[in-house]
C-alpha angles and dihedrals in degrees: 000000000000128000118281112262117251107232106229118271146130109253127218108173123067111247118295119248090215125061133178115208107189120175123205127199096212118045091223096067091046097048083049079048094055086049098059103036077058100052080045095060101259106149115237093225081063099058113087116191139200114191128211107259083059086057120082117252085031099259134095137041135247121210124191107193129183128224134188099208151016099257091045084047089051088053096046091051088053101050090052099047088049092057090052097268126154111230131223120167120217119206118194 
């Protein structure tokens, strides 16, 4: 499996410590997913995709999303859950 793709973008924060890694079994739910983190204030130069051509078995979608702190963290775990993803937390 290769790593997720960074969208373009200048960044302007340093990297985030925190880091959601939510998996869904259907793209559609992870690019609703994409809308929302970003109405939430998710940067999109914190967002890492991997789209699902990259995924074995050729379905799915894999987000890697930064977060600068724990309650963000809590709210982006929650809105991936609800839209049926699958949740791994990254610590750096």
């Amino acid at each position: 499996m290769e790593m997720p793709q960074i969208r373009p973008g200048v960044v302007q924060s340093p990297e985030p410590k925190l880091r959601v890694v939510s998996f869904f079994q259907n793209s559609a739910e992870g690019n609703l997913a994409i809308q929302i983190l970003t109405t939430m204030g998710i940067a999109n130069d914190r967002l890492g995709v991997t789209p699902p051509d990259q995924i074995p078995g050729g379905q799915g979608m894999i987000l890697s999303i930064g977060c600068p702190d724990e309650k963000v963290v809590a709210r982006v775990e929650s809105v991936c859950r609800s839209l049926g993803g699958q949740i791994h937390r990254q610590r750096r």
